[in-house]
Structures are given as C-alpha cells and as structure tokens.
C-alpha positions in Angstrom: -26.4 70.5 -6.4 -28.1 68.3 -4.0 -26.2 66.0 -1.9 -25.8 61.6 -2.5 -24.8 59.4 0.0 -21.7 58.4 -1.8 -21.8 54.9 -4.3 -19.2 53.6 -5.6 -19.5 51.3 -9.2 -17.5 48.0 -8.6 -13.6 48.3 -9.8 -12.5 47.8 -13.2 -9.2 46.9 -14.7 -7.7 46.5 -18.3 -4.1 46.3 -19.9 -3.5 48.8 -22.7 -2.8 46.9 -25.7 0.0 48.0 -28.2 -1.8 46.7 -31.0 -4.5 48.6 -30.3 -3.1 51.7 -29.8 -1.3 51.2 -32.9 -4.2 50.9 -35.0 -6.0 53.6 -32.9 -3.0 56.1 -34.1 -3.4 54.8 -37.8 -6.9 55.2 -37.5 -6.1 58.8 -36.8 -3.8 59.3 -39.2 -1.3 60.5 -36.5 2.1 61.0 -37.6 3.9 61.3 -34.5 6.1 58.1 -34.3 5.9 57.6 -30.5 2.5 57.0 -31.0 2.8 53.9 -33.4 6.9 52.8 -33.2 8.4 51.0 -30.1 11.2 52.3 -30.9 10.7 55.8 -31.8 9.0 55.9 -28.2 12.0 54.6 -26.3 13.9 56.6 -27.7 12.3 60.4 -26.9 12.1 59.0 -23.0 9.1 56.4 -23.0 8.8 53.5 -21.8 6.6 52.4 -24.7 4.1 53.7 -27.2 2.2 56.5 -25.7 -1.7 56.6 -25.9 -3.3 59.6 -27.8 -5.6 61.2 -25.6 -8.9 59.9 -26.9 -7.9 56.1 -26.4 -8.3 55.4 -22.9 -12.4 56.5 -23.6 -12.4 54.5 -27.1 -11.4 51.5 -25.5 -14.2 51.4 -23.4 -12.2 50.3 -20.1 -15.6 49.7 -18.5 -18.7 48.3 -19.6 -21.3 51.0 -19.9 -23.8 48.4 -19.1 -22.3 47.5 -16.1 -21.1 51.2 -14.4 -24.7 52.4 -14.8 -26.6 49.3 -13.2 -24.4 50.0 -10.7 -26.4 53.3 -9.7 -30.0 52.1 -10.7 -29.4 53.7 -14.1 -31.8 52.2 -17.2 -29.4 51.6 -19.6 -32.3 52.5 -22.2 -33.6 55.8 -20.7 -30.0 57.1 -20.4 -28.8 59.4 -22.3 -25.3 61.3 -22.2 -25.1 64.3 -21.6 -22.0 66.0 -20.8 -18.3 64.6 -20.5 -14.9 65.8 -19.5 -11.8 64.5 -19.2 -8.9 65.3 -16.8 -5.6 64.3 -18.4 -3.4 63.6 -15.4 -0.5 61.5 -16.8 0.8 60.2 -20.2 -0.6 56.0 -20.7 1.3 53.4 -22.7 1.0 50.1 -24.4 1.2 47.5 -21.2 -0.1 50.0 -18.7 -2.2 48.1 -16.1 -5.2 50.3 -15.5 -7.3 50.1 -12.8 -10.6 52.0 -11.9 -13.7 52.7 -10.1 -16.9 55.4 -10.9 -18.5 57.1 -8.5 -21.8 58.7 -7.9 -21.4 62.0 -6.8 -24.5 64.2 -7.7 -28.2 63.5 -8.1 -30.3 66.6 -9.4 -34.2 66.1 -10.9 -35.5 68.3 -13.1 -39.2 69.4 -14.9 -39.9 70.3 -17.8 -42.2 68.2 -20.0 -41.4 65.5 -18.2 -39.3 64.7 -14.6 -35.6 64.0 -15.8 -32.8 62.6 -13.6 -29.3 63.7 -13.6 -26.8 61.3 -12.3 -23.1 62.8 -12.0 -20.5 60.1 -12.1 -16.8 60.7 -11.6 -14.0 57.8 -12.9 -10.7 57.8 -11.6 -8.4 55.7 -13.8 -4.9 54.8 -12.3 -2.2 53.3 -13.6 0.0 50.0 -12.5 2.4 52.4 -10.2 -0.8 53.9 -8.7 -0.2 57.1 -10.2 -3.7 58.3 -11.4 -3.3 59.1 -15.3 -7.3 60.2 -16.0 -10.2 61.9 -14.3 -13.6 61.4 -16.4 -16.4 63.2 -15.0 -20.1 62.9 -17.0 -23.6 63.8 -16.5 -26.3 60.9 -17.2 -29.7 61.9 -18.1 -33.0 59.8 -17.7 -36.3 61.0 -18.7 -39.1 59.2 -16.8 -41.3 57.6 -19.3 -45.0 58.7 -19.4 -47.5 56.0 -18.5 
C-alpha cells in the first residue's frame, strides 16, 4: 500500500426514519417484531425499532456523487470494487447519524490499461457519539484510452 496525505470527504448527517425501516424489514420479509413494531422493540430493551444490518447502506446516508468528487473520483470511470462493513453498534428509527469518508490508500495498477484504486474508509456515528458502523471500500478507475 502506498501512502496518501490524508483527505477527508465533507460531513454528512441523516435521521433514520421509522417508516423506512419499516418498510425496509417488510421488504425483507423479516419476521422479527423489533424490527417493524414500536412496541415489540420497547419492550425486549430498545429504544425503538432496530435497523437490520443492511439499512444504514440502502439508505444511501451520503450521496455517492458527492463522497467521490470529494477525492477527484469520475463518478463515470468508477467502479466498485470491494466493500465491508464493521457493525459496531445496534441503529434505530430516530437515530441522528453523522459521518465523514476518508481517503486512506491510493494504489495504481497495469494491466491493459493503468487503473486507480482509491480506498475510502466511513465512520458513521450516532447522536450520543457512539460510532455504530465502519464502511471500508475500494474504488476502481480505469483510465480511458485516447
């Protein structure tokens, strides 16, 4: 891995809605109540309904657009190419989430052509500053032949 001066995207912030995450659960077919009920939440020791895993990403909490302008990235020579995802704490309908990406790794690459490998890193805390996800991904662009 090569070494970046360190940039940073600008911050982000959204609030997790319940209707949403209610039809996000539906969508999944999940049958877990805490998941879809106020109620049934509150009463196994949440505060609300808890987001299934996959929401935070589906909700797009940060315009794609946006995050890779913010490194130089052509939005239309990108391509992804790997993700991961830290689960650090449980999120819930009315969570405040805040954010910022981060560039931490530049890499090139030849094969048939020079390709660029941008590795970004987005920490995503919640309204008590207690950081609930870790999304790391790799962001390919191909230079285009002349």
């Amino acid at each position: 891995m090569s070494s970046v001066e360190p940039k940073v995207a600008p911050p982000f912030r959204t609030r997790v809605e319940r209707a949403k995450l209610m039809q996000f659960a539906e969508g999944l077919h999940l049958e877990n109540p805490v998941h879809r009920d106020v109620e049934s939440a509150r009463a196994a020791g949440f505060r609300d309904i808890v987001a299934p895993a996959g929401f935070i990403i589906s909700n797009t909490v940060q315009s794609k657009a946006a995050k890779l302008a913010a490194f130089g990235i052509d939005e239309d020579r990108a391509l992804a190419g790997e993700m991961t995802f830290d689960h650090k704490a449980l999120v819930f309908a009315g969570d405040e989430l805040t954010g910022q990406t981060r560039l931490v790794d530049v890499r090139e690459r030849e094969t048939d052509r020079r390709r660029t490998f941008f590795t970004l890193q987005t920490t995503i805390n919640n309204q008590f500053d207690t950081e609930v996800l870790v999304i790391n991904e790799v962001v390919v662009v191909a230079e285009v032949d002349s």
